[in-house]
Each structure stands twice: as structure tokens, then as C-alpha cells.
N, C-alpha and C positions, 0 to 999 in steps of 0.2 A: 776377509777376502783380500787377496794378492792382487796389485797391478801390475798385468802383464805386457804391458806394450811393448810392441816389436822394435826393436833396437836398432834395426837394418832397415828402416822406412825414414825418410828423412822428407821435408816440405822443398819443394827447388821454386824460389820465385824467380818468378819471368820476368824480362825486360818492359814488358807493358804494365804499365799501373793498370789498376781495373779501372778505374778515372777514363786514363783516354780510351782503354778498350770501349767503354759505354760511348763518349764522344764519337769517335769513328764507326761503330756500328751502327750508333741513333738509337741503343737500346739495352738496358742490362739485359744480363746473362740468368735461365734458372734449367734448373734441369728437375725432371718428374720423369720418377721410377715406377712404374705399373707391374705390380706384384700380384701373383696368385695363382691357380691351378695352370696346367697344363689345357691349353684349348678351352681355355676361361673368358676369350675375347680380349683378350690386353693388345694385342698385334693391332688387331681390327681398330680398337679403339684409337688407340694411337697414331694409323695412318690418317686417319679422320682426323685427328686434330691438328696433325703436321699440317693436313691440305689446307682446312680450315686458317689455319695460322699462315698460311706460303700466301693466302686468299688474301685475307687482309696487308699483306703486306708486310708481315713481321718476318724476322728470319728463324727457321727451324731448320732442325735436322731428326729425324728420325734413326735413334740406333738400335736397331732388333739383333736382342743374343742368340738366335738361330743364323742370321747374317755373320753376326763375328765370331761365330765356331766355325763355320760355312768356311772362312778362310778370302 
């Protein structure tokens, strides 16, 4: 099997270390992907946890790929 990795992708590090980003937000960083059928409940889910999460006091963000097609 051949390694194909794209040649035209490159890493850009940012100005912030992850260090202080944790510092100043008071929290690492994670991101969860919820995969599965069409109208399998992932949306649903996920706002529930956003709120769940914004409730306790942690910081979320909710990104729905029907939103970022939506424009």
C-alpha cells in the first residue's frame, strides 16, 4: 500500500500555546463528532449537551453541518 498524503495541507501553528489557551479559558479544549444516519438524532443529541454543558458552566459550542452548508 502507497502513502498518499496530500502534499498541499500543511499544519499553521498559532500564536497561542495550548498552555495558555487552557489558562485563559479555565479549561482544555475537545471536540466530539456524532456520526450516523440521516435523522438518527445526532442534532438532538448534541444540543442537549451543549445546554447541559453551557449549565454547568463549561464553555461549548455547538457546530451543526446543516448550519454550515446553510451558509
Amino acid at each position: 500500500m502507497t502513502d498518499r498524503r496530500a502534499t498541499n495541507i500543511h499544519w499553521h501553528e498559532g500564536n497561542i500555546s495550548r498552555d495558555e489557551r487552557w489558562r485563559a479559558l479555565g479549561a482544555r479544549g475537545a471536540t466530539l463528532w456524532f456520526t450516523g444516519l440521516s435523522a438518527s438524532g445526532k442534532s438532538t443529541i448534541a444540543s442537549a449537551l451543549e445546554q447541559a454543558l453551557v449549565h454547568r458552566g463549561a464553555p461549548a459550542y455547538r457546530l451543526d453541518g446543516d448550519n454550515i452548508r446553510h451558509g
